[in-house]
C-alpha positions as CSV (number, residue, x, y, z in Angstrom):
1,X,105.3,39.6,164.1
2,X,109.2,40.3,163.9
3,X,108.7,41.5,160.2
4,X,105.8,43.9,161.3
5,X,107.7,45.6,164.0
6,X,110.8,45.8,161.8
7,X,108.7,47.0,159.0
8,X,107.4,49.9,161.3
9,X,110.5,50.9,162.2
10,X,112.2,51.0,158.9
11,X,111.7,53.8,156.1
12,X,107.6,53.3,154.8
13,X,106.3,55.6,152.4
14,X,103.4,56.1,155.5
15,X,106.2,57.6,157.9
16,X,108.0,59.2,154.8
17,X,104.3,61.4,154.0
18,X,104.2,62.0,157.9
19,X,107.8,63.4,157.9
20,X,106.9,65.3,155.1
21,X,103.9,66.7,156.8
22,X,105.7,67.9,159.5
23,X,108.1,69.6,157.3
24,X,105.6,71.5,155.4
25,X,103.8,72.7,158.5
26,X,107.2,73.8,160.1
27,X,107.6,75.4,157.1
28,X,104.9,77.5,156.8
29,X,104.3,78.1,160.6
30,X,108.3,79.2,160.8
31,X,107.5,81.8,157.5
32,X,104.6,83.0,159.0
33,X,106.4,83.7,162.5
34,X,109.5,85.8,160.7
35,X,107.0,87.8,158.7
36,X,105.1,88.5,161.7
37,X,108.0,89.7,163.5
38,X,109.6,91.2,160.4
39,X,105.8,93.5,160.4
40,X,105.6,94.3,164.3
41,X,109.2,95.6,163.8
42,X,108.3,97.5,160.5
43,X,105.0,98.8,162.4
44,X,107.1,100.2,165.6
45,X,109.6,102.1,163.4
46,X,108.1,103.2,160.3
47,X,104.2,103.1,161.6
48,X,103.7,106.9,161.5
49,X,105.0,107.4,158.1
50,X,103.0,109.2,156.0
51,X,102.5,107.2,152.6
52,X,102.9,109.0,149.2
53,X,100.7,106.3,146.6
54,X,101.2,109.4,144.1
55,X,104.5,108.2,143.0
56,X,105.8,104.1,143.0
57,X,108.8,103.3,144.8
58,X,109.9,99.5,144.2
59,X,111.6,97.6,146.1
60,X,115.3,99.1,147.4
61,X,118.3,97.3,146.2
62,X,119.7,95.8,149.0
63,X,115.8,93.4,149.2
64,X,116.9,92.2,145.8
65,X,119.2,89.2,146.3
66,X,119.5,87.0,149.5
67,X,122.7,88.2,150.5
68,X,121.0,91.9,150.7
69,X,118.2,90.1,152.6
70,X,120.7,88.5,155.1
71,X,122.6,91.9,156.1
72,X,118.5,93.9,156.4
73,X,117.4,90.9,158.8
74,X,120.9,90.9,161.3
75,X,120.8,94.5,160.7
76,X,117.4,94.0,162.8
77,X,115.4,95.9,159.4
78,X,111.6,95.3,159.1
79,X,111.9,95.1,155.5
80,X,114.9,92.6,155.5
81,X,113.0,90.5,158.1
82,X,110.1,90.3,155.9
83,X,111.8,89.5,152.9
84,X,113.7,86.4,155.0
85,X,110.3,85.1,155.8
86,X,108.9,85.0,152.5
87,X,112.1,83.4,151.2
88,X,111.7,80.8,154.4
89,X,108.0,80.1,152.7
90,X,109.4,80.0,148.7
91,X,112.0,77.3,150.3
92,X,109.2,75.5,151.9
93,X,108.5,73.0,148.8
94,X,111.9,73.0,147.7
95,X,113.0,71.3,151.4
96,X,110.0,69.0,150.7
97,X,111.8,68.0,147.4
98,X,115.2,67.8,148.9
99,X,113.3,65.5,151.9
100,X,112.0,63.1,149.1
101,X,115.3,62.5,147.7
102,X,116.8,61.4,150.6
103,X,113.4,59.4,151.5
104,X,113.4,57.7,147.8
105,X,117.0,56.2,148.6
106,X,116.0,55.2,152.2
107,X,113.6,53.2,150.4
108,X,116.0,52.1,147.7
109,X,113.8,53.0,145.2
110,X,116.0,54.7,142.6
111,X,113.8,55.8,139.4
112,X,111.8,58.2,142.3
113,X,115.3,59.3,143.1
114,X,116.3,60.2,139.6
115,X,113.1,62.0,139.2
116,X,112.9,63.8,142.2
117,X,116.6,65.1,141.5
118,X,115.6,66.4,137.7
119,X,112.9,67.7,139.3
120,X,114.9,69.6,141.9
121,X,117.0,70.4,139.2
122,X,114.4,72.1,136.9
């Protein structure tokens, strides 16, 4: 009895796929949230705009790199915001690698630790 309740308490690969679970879901529900909001913001300033599909206009500068992204979002920019929410749902699966690291050595199980990290790595 004392070796079940210590085993559900300690580090199981069951809690370790629930944790995991949760993560993913956070994930994605969090993504989904900021684009949302990043949209609604979009929608109430630029909404009205007439759009030219004659001519391409890619993506400005500044929605290039993560840094750019950062000053667009607390700059309160639609675009910015939108971009941070689809980077929230790219880092999604790289969290749930990160999380299985840290889970692999709870466990003491070191060759899933190793591979986890080279695949992290790659």
């Amino acid at each position: 009895m004392a070796q079940e309740e210590s085993q559900e308490l300690g580090w199981t690969d069951h809690r370790m796929e629930i944790l995991i679970g949760k993560l993913l879901r956070a994930g994605v529900l969090l993504s989904a949230v900021v684009v949302l909001l990043g949209g609604t913001v979009y929608l109430l300033r630029h909404g009205h705009t007439r759009v030219d599909y004659r001519v391409f206009h890619g993506e400005p500068a500044d929605l290039r790199s993560v840094s750019g992204i950062v000053r667009d979002t607390l700059a309160l920019r639609g675009e910015g915001i939108i971009q941070l929410g689809l980077l929230l749902l790219i880092a999604t699966p790289v969290a749930r690698v990160a999380f299985s690291i840290f889970g692999f050595a709870e466990e003491h199980d070191r060759m899933y630790v190793v591979i986890t990290i080279i695949v992290l790595w790659f």
